[in-house]
C-alpha positions as CSV (number, residue, x, y, z in Angstrom):
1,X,-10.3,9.3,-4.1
2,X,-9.9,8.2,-7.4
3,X,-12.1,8.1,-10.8
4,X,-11.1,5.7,-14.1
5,X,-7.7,3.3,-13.7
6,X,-5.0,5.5,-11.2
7,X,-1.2,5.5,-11.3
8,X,-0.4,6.0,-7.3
9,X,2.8,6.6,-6.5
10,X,4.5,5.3,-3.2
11,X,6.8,6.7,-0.4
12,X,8.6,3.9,1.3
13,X,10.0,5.6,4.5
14,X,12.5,4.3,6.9
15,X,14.5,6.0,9.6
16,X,13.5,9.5,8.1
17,X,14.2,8.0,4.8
18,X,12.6,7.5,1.3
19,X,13.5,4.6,0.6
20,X,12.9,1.4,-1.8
21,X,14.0,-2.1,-0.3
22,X,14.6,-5.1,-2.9
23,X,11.5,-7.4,-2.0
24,X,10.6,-6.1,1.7
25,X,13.9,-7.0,3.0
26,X,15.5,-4.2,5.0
27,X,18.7,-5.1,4.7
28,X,18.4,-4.3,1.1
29,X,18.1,-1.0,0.4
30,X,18.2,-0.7,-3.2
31,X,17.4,3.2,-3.9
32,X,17.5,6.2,-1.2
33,X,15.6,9.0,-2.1
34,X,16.7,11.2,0.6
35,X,13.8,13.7,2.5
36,X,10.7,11.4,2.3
37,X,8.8,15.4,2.8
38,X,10.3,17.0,-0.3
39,X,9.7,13.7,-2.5
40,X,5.8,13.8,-1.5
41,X,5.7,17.5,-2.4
42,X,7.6,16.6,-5.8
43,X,5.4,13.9,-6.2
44,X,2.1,15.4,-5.5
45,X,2.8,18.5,-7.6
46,X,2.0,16.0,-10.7
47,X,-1.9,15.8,-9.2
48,X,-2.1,11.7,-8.8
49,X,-5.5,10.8,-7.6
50,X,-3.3,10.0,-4.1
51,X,0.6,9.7,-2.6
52,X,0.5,6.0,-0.9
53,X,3.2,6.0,2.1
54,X,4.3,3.5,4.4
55,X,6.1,4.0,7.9
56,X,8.5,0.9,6.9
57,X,9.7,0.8,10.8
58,X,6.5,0.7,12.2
59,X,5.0,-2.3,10.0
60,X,7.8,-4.0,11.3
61,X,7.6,-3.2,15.0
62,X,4.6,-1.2,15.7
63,X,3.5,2.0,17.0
64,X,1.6,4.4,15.0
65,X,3.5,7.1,12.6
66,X,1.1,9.9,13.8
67,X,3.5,12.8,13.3
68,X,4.7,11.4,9.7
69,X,0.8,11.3,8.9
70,X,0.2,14.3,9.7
71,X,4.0,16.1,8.1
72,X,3.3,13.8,5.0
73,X,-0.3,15.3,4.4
74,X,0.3,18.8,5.0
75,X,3.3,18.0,2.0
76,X,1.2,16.4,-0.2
77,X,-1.8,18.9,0.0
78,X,-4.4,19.2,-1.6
79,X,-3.5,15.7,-2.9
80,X,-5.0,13.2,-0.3
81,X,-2.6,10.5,1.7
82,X,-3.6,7.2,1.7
83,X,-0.7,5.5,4.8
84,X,0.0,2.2,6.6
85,X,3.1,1.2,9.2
86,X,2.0,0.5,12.3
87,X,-1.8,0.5,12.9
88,X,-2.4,-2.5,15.7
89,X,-5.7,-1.2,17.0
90,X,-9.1,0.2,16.2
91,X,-7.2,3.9,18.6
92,X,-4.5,3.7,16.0
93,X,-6.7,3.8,12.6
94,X,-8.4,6.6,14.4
95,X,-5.2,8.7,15.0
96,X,-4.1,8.4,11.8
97,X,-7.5,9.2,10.7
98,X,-7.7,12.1,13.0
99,X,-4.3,13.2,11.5
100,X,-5.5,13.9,8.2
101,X,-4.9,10.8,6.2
102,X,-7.5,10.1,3.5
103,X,-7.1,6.2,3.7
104,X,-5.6,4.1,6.4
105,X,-3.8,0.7,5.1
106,X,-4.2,-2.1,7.6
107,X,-2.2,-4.7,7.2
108,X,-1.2,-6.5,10.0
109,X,-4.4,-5.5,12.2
110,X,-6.2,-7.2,9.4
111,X,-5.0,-10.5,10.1
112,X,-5.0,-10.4,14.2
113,X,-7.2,-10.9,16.8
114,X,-9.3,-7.4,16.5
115,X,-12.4,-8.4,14.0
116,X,-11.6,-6.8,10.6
117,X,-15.6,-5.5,10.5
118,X,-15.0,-3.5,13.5
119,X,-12.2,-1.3,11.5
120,X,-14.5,-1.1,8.8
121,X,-17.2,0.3,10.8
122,X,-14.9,2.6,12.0
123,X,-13.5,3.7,9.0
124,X,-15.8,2.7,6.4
125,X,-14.4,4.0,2.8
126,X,-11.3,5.5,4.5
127,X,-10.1,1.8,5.2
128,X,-7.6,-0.1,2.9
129,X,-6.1,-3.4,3.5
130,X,-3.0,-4.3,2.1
131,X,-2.6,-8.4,1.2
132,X,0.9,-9.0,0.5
133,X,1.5,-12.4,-0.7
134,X,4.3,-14.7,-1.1
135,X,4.1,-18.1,-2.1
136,X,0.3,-18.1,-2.3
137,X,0.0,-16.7,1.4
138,X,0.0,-13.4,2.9
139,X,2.4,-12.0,5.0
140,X,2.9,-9.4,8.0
141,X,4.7,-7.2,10.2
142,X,6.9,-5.8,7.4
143,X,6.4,-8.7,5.4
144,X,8.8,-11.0,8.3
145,X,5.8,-13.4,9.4
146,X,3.1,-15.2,7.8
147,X,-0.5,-14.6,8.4
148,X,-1.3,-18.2,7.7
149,X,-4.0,-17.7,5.4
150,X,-4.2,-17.6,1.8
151,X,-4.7,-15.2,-1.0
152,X,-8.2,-16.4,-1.1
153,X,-9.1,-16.7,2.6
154,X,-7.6,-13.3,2.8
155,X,-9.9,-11.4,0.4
156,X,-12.8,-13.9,1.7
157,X,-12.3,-12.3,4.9
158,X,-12.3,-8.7,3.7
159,X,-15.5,-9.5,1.6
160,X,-17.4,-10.8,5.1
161,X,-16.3,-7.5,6.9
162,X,-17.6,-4.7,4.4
163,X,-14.2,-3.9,3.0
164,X,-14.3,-1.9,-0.3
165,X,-10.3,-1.1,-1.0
166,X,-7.5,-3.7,-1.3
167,X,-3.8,-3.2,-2.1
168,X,-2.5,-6.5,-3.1
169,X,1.7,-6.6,-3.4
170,X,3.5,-9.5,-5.0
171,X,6.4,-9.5,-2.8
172,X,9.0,-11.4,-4.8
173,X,8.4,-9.2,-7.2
174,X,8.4,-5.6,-5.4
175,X,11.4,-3.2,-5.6
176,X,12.6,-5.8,-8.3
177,X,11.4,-4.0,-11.6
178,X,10.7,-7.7,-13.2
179,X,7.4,-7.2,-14.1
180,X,3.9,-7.7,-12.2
181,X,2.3,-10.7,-11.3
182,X,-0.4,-11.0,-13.3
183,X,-1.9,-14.1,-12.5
184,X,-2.2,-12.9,-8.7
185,X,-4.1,-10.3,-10.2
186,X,-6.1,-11.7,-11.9
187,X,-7.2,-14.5,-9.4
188,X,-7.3,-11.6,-6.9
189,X,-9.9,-9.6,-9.1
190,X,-11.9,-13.0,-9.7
191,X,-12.0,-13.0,-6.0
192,X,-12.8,-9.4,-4.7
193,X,-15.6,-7.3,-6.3
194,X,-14.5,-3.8,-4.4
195,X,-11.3,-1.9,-5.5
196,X,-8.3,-3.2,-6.4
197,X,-4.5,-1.8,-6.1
198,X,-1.7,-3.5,-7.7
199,X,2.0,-3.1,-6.4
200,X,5.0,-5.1,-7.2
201,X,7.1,-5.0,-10.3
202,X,5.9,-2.2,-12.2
203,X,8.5,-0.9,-14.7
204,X,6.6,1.4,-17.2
205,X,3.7,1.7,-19.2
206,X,3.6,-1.2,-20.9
207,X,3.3,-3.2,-17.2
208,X,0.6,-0.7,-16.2
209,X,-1.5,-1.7,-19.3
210,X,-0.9,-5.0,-18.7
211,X,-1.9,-4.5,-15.3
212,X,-5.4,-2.8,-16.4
213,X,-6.0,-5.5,-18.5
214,X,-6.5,-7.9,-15.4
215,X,-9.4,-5.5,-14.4
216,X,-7.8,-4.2,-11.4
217,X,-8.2,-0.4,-10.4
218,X,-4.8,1.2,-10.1
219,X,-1.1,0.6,-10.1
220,X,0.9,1.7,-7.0
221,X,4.5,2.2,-8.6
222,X,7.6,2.9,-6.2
223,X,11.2,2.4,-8.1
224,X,9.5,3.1,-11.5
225,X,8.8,6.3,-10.8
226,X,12.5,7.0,-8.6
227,X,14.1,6.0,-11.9
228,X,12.0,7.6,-14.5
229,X,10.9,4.3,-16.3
230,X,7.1,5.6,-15.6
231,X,6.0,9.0,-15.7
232,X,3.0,9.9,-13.4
């Protein structure tokens, strides 16, 4: 889905909403982008190697975002959709799967009772699984609860299941625009030998080639992009 170092842009949605919140919280909505539809189109008319949404609602409370998954890749065609928000089960990776989407994010899931291999063997390459940290632990469910495992333990545990794509988010630092966190980065590329996404902080192109320099993969940039400060 992506050759060299990618610049993915995200869609943040929220009660039919693009949004951007100011470090997860949803009280704090910080930009409102208006039809989360028209801002994928916009967004994959500039040809990024993928659109990266998230069904904000559902990582919070559940239940899979079928009919956004399938509305947001029909927008962003031929540009693949790479999606997370509310996969709980090995029957919700596959609807969202079955609906088109090019890579399923797990984040919660990852971190639950279900074994992490058996999502991989279902989904093989077309898994991803987002580790948001906070304090040198990840968090869940919308970023409101902790996982109780660290950064470490965290990509240890994607290592022993087979999986090849990680999207690692400094919390405290997303929707901020205050720069990456670089020394996550680079501990979490130390620690994972498959692909690597960045997200958190990204303001322009001098954070992205600081960001490169850590050996990760790819930049996911949200508010950068709403403002302008980085062009796709």
């Amino acid at each position: 889905m992506t050759q060299g170092f990618a610049i993915v842009p995200a869609v943040d949605v929220l009660e039919g909403r693009a949004v951007r919140l100011l470090q997860g919280d949803y009280e704090r909505v910080t930009l409102d982008a208006g039809d989360p539809l028209a801002l994928i189109r916009k967004l994959a008319a500039a040809g990024p190697p993928c659109v990266h949404v998230v069904a904000l609602g559902a990582a919070r409370d559940g239940g899979v975002p079928v009919d956004l998954a399938r509305d947001a890749v029909a927008a962003a065609a031929p540009v693949p959709v790479q999606l997370g928000g509310g996969v709980r089960t090995i029957a919700d990776a596959e609807a969202l799967a079955a609906a088109g989407v090019a890579r399923v994010l797990l984040g919660t899931a990852a971190f639950g009772p279900l074994p992490l291999r058996n999502f991989v063997a279902v989904l093989g390459e077309r898994l991803a699984v987002a580790i948001d940290v906070a304090g040198g632990m990840v968090r869940t469910a919308g970023w409101r609860e902790s996982a109780h495992v660290t950064t470490a333990e965290a990509l240890e545990r994607c290592t022993s299941a087979g999986v090849a794509h990680v999207v690692c988010t400094a919390i405290d630092r997303d929707g901020t625009a205050s720069g990456p966190d670089l020394e996550l980065l680079r501990e979490v590329r130390s620690l994972f030998a498959g692909t690597v996404f960045a997200a958190g902080g990204i303001r322009d192109v001098a954070d992205v080639e600081a960001v490169r320099a850590t050996g990760v993969d790819g930049v996911v940039v949200g508010r950068a992009h709403l403002e302008g400060t980085l062009e796709l």
